[in-house]
N, C-alpha and C positions, 0 to 999 in steps of 0.2 A: 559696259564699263569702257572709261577712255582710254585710251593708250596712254598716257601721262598721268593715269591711275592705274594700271599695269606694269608701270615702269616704277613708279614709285612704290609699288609692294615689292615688286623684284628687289629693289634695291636695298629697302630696306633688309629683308630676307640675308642678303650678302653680307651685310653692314653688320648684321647680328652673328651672324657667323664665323665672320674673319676675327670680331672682337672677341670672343669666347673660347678662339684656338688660341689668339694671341693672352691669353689671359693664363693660359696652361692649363685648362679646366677640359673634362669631354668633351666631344665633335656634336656639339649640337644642331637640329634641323628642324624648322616649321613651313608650313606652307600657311601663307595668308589665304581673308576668304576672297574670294572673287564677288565683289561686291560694287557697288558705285560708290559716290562718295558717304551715303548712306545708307542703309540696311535695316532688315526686320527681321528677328529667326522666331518660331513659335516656342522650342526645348532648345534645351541645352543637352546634349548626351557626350557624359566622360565616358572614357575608356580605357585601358590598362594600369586601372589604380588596382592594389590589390590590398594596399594597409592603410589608405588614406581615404577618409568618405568620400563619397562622389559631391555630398554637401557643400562639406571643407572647402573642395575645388572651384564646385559656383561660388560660394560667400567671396573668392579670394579675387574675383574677374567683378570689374565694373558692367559687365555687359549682360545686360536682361531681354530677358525673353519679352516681345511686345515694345522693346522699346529699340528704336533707329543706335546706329553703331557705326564705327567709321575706320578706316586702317592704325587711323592714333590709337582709337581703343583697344585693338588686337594687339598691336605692341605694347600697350602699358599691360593688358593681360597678361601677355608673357613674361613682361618683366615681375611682373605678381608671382607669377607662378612658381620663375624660379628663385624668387626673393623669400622663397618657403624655405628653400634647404632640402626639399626633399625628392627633387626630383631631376634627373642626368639629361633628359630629355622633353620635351612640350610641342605638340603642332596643335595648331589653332587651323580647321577647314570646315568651309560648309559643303552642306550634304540636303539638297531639298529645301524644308524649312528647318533643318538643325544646324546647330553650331556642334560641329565635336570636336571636344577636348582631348586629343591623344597623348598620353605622357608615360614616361618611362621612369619608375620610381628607384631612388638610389636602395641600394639593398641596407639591410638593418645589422648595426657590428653589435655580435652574438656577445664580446666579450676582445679587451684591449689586453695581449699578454706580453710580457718583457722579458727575454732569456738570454744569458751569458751574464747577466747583472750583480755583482757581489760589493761597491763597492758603493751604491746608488740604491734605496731602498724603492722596493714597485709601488708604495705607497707615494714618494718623495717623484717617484717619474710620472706616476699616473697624475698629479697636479700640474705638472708639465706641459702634458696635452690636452688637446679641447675633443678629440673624438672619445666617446665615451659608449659604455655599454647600453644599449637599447636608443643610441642616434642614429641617425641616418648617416652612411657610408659616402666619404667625399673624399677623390684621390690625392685629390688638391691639399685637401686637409690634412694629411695621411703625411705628405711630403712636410706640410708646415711643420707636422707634428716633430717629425722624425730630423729638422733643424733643433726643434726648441730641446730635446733628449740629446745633441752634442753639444747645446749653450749649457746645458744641466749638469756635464761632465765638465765642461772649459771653468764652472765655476766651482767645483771642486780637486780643481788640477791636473786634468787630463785631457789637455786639448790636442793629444789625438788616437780618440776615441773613435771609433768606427762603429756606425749603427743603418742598417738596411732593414726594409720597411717588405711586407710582405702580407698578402691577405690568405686565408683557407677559407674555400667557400662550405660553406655547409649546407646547403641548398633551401629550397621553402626560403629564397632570398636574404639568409642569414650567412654573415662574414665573420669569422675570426681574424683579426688584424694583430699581427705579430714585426714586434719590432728585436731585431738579434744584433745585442750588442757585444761591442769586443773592444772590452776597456782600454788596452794597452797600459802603459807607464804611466806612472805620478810623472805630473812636468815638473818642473824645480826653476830656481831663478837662484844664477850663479853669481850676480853680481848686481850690484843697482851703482850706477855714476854718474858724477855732475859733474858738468863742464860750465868752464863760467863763473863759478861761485870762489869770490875770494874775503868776503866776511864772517862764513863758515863753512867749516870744513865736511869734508861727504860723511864723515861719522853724525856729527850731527842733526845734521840733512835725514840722514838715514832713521834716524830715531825719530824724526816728526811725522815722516808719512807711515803710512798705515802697513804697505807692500813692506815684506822682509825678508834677507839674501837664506836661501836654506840652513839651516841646523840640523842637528841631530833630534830635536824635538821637534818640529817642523807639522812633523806628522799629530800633533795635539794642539798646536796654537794655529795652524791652518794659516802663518803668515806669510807664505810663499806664495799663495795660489794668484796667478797674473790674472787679470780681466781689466777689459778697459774703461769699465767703470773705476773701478775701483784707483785707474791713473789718474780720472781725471781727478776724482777725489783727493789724491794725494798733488796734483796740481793746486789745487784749490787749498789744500792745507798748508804747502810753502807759501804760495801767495799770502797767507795772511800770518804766515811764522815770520815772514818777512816784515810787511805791513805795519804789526805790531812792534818790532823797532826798530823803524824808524827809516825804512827802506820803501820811500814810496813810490820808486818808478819802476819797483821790482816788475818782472814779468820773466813767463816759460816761456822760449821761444820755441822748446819743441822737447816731447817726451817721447822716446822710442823705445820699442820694445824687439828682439832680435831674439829670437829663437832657433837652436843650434841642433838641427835633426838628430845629429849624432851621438849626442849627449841627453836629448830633449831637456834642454834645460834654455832659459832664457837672459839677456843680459838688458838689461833696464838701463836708458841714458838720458838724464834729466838735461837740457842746454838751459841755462837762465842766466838773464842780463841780472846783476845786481842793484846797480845806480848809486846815488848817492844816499850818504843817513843824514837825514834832516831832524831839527828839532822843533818844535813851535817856539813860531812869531808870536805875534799878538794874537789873544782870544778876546772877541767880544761879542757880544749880541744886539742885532740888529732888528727892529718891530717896526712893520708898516700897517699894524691890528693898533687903530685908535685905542687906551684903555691896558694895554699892555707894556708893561717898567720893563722894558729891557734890562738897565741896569738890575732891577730886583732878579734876574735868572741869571745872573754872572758867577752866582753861590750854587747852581746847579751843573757848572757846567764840568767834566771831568780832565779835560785838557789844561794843561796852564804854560804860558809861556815858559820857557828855557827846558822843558822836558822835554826828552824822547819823542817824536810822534810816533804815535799812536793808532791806527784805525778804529782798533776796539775803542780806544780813547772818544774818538770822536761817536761813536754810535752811541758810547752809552749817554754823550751830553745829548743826543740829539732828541734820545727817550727819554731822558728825564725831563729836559725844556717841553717836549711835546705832552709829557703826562700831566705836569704843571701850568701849562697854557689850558691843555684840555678843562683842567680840575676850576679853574678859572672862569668857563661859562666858552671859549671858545672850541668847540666842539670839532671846525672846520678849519682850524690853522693847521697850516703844513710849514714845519722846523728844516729849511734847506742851507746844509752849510757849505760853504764857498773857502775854497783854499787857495793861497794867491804864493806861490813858491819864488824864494828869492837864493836863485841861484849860485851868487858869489857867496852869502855866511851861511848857504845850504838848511833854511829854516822856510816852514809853511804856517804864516799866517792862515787865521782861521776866521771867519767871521758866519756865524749860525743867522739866517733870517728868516724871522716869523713873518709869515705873510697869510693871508687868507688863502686857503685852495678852493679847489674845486666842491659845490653844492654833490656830494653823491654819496649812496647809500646804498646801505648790503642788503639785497633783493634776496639770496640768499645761497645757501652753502653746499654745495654739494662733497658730495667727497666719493670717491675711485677707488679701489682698489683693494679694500679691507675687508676678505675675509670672514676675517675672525674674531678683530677688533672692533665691537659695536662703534656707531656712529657720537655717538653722545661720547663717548672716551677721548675722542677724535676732539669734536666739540667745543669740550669742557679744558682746553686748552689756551680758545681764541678769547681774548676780553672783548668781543662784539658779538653780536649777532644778529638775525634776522631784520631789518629795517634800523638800526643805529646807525649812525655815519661812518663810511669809510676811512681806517686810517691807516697807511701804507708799513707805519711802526708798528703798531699792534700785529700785525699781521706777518712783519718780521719777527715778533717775539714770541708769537705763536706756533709760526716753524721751529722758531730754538727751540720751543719747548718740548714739540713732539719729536726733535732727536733727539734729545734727552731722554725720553720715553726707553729707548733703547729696543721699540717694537717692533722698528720699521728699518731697512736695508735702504732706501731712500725715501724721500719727502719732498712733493714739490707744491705750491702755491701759486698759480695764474688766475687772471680776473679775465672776464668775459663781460661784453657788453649785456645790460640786462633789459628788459621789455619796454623800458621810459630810458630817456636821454641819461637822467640822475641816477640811475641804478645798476650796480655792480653785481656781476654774481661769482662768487669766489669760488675757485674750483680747487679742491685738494688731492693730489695724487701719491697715492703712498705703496711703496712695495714691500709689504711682513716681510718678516725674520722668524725662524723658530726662539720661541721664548722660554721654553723646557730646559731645565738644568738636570742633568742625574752626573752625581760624583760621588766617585768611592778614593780615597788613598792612605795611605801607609804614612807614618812619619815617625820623628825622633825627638822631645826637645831634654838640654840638660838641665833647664830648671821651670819654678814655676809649681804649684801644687803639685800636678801631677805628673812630672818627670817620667822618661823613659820612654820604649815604645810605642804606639798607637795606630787605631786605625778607625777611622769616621765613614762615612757614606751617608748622605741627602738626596733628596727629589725636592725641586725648588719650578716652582712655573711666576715667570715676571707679568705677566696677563692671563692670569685665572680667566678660563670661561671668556676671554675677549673683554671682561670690566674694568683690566687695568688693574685690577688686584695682585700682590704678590702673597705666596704661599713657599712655607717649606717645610718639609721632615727630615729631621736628622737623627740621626744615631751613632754611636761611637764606643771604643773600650781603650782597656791599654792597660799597663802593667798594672799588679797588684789590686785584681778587681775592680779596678776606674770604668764605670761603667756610665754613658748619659744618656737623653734622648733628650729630644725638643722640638716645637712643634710652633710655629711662629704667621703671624695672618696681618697682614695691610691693605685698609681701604685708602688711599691714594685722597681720597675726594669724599669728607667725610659729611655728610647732611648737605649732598650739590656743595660742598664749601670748599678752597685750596686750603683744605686741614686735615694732615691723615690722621687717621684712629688705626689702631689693632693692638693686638695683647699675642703674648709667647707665653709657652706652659714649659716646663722641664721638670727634668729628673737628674740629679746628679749622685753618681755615689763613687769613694775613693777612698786612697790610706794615704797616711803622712809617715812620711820615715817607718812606716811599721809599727806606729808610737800609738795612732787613733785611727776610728774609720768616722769620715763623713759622709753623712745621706743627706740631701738638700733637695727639697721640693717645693715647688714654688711657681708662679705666673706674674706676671706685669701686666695691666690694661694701660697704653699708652697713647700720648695726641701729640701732632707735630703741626708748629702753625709757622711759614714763610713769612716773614716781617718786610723783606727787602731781598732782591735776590742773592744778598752775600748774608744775610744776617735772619735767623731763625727762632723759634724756640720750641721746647716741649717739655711734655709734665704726665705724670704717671703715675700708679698707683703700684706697689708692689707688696705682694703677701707672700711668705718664702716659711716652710718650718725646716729647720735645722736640726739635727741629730749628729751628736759625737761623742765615740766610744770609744772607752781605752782598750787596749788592744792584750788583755788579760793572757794571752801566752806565753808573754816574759815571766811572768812570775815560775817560781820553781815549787817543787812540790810543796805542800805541806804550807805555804805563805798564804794568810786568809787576806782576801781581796778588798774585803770590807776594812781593812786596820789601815788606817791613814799612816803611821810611820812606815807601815807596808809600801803602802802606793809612792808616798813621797820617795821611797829608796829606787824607783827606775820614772817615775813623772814629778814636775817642778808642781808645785801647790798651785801654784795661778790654772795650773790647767786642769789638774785634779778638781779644782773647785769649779771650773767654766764645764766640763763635763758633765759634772753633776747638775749642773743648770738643763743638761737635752730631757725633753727636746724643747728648742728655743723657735719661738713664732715672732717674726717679724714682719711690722703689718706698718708702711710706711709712706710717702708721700715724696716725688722726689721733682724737680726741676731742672732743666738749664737751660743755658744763653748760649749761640753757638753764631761766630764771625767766621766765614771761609771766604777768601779773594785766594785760592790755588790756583795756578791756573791749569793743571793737569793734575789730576788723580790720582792716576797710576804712576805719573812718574814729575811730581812737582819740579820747579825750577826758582818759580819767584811767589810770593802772595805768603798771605799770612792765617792762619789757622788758629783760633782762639775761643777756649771754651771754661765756662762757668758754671758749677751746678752745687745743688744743694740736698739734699737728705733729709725728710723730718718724719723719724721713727719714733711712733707714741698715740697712735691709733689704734687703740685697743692692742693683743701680743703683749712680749715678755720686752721687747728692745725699746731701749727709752734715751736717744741720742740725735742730735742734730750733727750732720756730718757737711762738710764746706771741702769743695777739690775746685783749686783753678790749673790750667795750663793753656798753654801758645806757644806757637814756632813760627819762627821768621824764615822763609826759601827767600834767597836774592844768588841770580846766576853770578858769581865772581868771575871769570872768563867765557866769554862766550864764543870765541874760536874751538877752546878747548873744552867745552860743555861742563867744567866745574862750578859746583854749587853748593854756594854756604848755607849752613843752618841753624839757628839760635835757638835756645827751647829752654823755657823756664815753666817753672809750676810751682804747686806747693798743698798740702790742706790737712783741715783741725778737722777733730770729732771732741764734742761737749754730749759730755752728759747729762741726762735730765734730772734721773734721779739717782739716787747710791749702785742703785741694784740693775740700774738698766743698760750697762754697757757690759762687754766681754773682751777677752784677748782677742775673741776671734775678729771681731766689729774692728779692730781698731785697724790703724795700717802698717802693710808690711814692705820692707826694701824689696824691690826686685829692678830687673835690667830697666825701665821704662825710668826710674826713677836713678837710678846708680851701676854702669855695669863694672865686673872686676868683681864681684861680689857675689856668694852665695846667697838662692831666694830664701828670704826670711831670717838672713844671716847676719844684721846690724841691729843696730837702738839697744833698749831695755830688753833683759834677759836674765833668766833664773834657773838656779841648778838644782838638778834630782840630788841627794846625797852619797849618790853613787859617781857624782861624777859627770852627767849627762848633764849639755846643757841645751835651754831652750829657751830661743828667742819670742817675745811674746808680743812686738809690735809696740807702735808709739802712737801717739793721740797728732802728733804733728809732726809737718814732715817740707821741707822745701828742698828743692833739686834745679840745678842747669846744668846745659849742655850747649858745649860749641863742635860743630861737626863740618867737615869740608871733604863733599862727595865726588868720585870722577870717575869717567869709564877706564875701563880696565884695558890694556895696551892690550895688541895681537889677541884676544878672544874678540870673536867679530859682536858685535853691536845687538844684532838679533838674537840673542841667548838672554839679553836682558839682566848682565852680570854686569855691576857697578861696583866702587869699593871705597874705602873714606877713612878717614884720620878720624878720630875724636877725643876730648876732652871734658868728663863728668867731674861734677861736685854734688854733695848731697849731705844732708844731716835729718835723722831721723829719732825721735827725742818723746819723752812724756812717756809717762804710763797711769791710770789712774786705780789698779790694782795695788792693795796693801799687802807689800812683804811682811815676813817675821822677823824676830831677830837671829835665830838658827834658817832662815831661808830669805835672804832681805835679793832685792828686786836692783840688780846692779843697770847701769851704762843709761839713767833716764837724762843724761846732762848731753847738749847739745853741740856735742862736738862734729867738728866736718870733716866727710869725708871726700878723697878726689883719688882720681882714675885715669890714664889716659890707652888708647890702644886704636887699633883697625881693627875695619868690617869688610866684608863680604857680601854684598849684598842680590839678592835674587830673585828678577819676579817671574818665579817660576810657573809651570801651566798651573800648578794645585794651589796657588796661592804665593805671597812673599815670603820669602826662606831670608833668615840672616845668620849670619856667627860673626860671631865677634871675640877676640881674643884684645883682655885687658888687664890693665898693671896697676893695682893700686901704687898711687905714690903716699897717701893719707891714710893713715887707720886706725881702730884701736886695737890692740892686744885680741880684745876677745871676739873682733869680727871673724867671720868666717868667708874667704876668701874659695871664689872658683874665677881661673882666667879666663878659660872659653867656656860662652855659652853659645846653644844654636838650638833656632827654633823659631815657630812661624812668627810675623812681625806684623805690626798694625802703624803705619804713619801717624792715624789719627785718632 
């Protein structure tokens, strides 16, 4: 051998050494072979393996017996070797005509245990780490582990959690690896503050990002917990609270977070430049695709001069322009819009331009990180796939959609170069969320069928099995034997189609005033199909049998139940007679039309919510009526320093009957808060007396109601409680009955007179759900309504 092949095995040798210390991994050692530039060995003999074949080890070395070898091939061995995982230590030396393999195997972990943990489930930590039972023992990994077990705590609110890392050898090369944690304090965040901001103020601020200052319920909405994802996120969501009006030189210059040992609690400072509010200039559309009317996509565009700008504004022109080009035959036009800001009347021309992009194509899709959620779930989101042409909008709207999913903690979308010039391969990176719901709670309402008491409990999973399916069971009681259950299933993606299908089964059973008991059992099979992304519909089938029993313990001794002047002396004959109709089967058919531009959920501000549906009962069953309900509500922010927000809500709807016999009092409609508050449920319209005295509202065939309402947060309760509170103003008329009185029992109040209200809310979106009370003042009435001024109880926007 040369010296300058001596010198460069030393070398190497070193090279490998010093890298592997510096890497914080074991003191590893090999000795090369003493060879010339090339070599011949007849065997190969491993030694010190004791769980790993001696096989395993040749398959894994390029170097064969009979064939020439060189000091490259000794080091690429070893880098084989230890690119197993499975071994601390490797020397490669010859010995005669052998090569031997001497290697020191990491030992095997018996079993990964968690102690001092109550706050952290060892199911919830053991996902945490990558060393697992029956791997091979890596110190290195042991450390990494026992980082990712105080990121596990930082994201449940205790970042400073203490967790030390420790092995028990059990011998016969087997580790228990124990990790002893010592949770310490929930962190808390005592304050969140913006500097900078003089278009809105830090209440509002505070309300759009996601981060919120402690409460007393804190500990159930989990909106305290700091992490710096979760900032940047809330960076990301001023930027486009901003954006959206009309703020488009906004930018964070810097988000700090300040954690205060003594208190463990943190204080949160947003610094943000505001800029100027611009409105649009001129929008138009510009095509340099021969074959393409510019002008013809003027009518798609969502921006229009003298408004507000926008961003969302301009994204959605950019989708529509792009989906209508596409639909067009140009497959490979890219929609790029150009904003040209004129500083002195503080407005941003727009101009959108079609141009041809780039020839390239989806080679195809990877996806990262899912668990639990099959691939195809994933998928069945993007409107491309495997070899269609790239398009950078679709692939924005295929991210929206899988946050919308609500599966995933984040989502990210990058492209990679793919195997040809023309080909893209789209890589998707997604971090799960737990999607398991279980809730139990207790509540109260004052009206409503079933008033009084209660208490419910569900298991609800939003990704069945990982297919994106939603599932739930529930159950519930409450005063006076109100008992339900229900059981409810959604395929998301009905036949590969964006059409859900699924049906709910129920049980309900309850009393009225103590007057009657109702039992209702019944299912729906129902389809929901996306028309537009604000505009929907669905259609259903529902089959329900009804049961209603008069409640025979009024009567006093000796009064026979069967004698009708009997019953009429404590029930009105309209119900006496609809009783006798149970049990009533209704087997129906039903539709609607549903506009939503909200632009929040949980806590609207502006957009408009408008729904249409219809009823046609007459499919076989006893119910023979076509039933018509509309309503819509206008959100428009009236102050936007002061976060007040107005809201308009009109509705109305008839029930016709088919034939004589095919409606009931029960079918028809009844007042309640949705429709009129100030008012006792089922306390207005058409009504008829027992001869006793009692009287009983029996609902009307038609029914129109508005309401004007102007909501604002509530002074000195902080922001994070999610208590708001509101002025309002009802009107309503509730009319028609198609039930024939007698003339010793005639059917009073069917004339259309109106009623109106006015009073405050309370409003509450509490961890179990929306909570409202409202306390109201009829100003309109008649004599024989029946007035309640506060109601309270859960509430539905929509």
């Amino acid at each position: 051998m040369t010296a300058n092949s001596k010198f460069f095995g030393a070398a190497s040798a070193v090279a490998m050494s010093v890298a592997m210390v510096a890497a914080g991994t074991s003191a590893i050692s090999f000795a090369t072979v003493s060879v010339a530039q090339a070599a011949v060995v007849s065997r190969i003999d491993v030694r010190g393996n004791k769980r790993v074949d001696a096989a395993t080890i040749r398959g894994a070395i390029a170097i064969k017996p009979g064939k020439s070898f060189t000091n490259a091939d000794i080091d690429a061995a070893v880098k084989s070797l230890f690119n197993m995982g499975l071994f601390s230590d490797v020397r490669i030396s010859q010995s005669g005509g052998a090569l031997v393999v001497s290697v020191s195997e990491f030992s095997v972990v018996n079993n990964v245990l968690f102690q001092g943990n109550k706050k952290v489930k060892d199911a919830d930590l053991a996902r945490a780490v990558e060393l697992k039972a029956r791997s091979p023992f890596d110190p290195a990994q042991m450390e990494t582990d026992r980082q990712s077990i105080i990121q596990a705590y930082k994201h449940v609110g205790r970042s400073d959690a203490i967790v030390n890392a420790r092995t028990v050898d059990l011998g016969q090369g087997r580790v228990n690896v124990v990790y002893e944690i010592t949770e310490g304090g929930r962190t808390k965040i005592a304050n969140i503050d913006f500097v900078g901001n003089e278009a809105f103020g830090g209440r509002r601020l505070r309300d759009v990002i996601s981060t919120k200052r402690t409460n007393p319920l804190s500990w159930l909405t989990r909106g305290d917990i700091y992490s710096e994802d979760r900032l940047q996120a809330d960076e990301e969501a001023l930027r486009r609270f901003y954006y959206n009006r009309g703020y488009a030189d906004f930018r964070v210059v810097s988000s700090n977070a300040t954690l205060d040992p003594a208190t463990n609690e943190y204080t949160i400072t947003f610094t943000v430049e505001e800029g100027q509010r611009y409105t649009f200039g001129d929008v138009q559309v510009e095509s340099t695709i021969p074959g393409v009317d510019a002008q013809a996509l003027d009518g798609m565009l969502k921006s229009r001069a003298g408004k507000v700008y926008s961003a969302s504004d301009v994204e959605k022109s950019v989708e529509a322009v792009t989906e209508r080009v596409a639909g067009n035959g140009y497959a490979f036009a890219k929609v790029e819009p150009r904003g040209d800001r004129n500083f002195e009347n503080h407005t941003i021309s727009v101009v959108y331009n079609v141009e041809e992009g780039p020839r390239a194509y989806v080679q195809r899709i990877e996806i990262r990180g899912n668990d639990k959620t099959r691939d195809y779930v994933i998928r069945r989101e993007f409107d491309m796939s495997e070899g269609d042409a790239f398009n950078q909008v679709m692939i924005t709207r295929a991210k929206r959609r899988l946050e919308a999913l609500q599966f995933f903690q984040t989502v990210n979308i990058s492209t990679a170069q793919g195997s040809e010039p023309d080909q893209v391969v789209l890589i998707v990176d997604v971090v799960e969320k737990p999607t398991g719901e279980f809730s139990i709670g207790a509540g109260y309402t004052s009206g409503g069928e079933t008033p009084g008491a209660s208490v419910e409990g569900s298991v609800a999973e939003r990704n069945f099995l990982g297919r994106g399916q939603y599932i739930k069971i529930g159950a519930g009681a409450g005063q006076d034997n109100a008992r339900n259950y229900s059981f409810s299933f959604t395929e998301p993606y009905f036949l590969g189609q964006r059409m859900s299908a699924g049906f709910d089964v129920f049980r309900k059973t309850y009393s009225v005033r103590n007057d009657y008991d109702v039992e209702q059992t019944g299912g729906t099979i129902r389809f929901g199909l996306p028309i537009t992304d604000n505009f929907g519909a669905s259609v259903g089938y529902n089959l329900v049998q009804e049961k209603y029993k008069l409640d025979m313990g009024r009567l006093q001794a000796g009064e026979d139940r069967n004698d009708q002047a009997t019953l009429e002396k404590y029930w009105a004959p309209a119900l006496i007679e609809a009783s006798k109709q149970s049990p009533w089967l209704r087997s129906s058919i039903s539709y609607a039309l549903t506009y939503n531009s909200i632009d929040d959920q949980n806590n609207p501000h502006d957009g408009i919510y408008a729904r249409f549906g219809q009823e046609f009962a007459g499919l076989g069953g006893d119910a023979k009526f076509i039933k018509t309900t509309a309503k819509a509500s206008y959100y428009k922010t009236l102050l936007q320093e002061a976060d007040v927000v107005g809201v308009l809500t009109a509705g109305g709807g008839y029930v016709h009957k088919l034939t004589d016999d095919g409606l009931r009092i029960f079918d028809m409609f009844k007042g309640n808060t949705d429709m009129i508050r100030g008012f006792k449920y089922n306390g207005i319209g058409p009504y008829q007396d027992a001869t006793n005295g009692d009287r009983y509202w029996l609902g009307g065939t038609t029914y129109f109601h508005a309401s004007a309402e102007v909501q604002f947060p509530m002074p000195v309760i902080p922001e994070s409680l999610g208590i708001r509170g509101a002025f309002f103003a009802d009107a309503a008329t509730l009319y028609g009955n198609k039930t024939e009185g007698s003339a010793s029992n005639p059917i009073y109040g069917t004339g259309s007179s109106l009623r109106a209200s006015a009073g405050v809310s309370l409003m509450w979106a509490s961890p179990f759900g929306p909570l409202r009370f409202d306390y109201a003042i009829p100003l309109k009435k008649e004599d024989s309504d029946k007035v309640q001024n506060f109601n309270f109880g859960m509430s539905s926007k929509f």
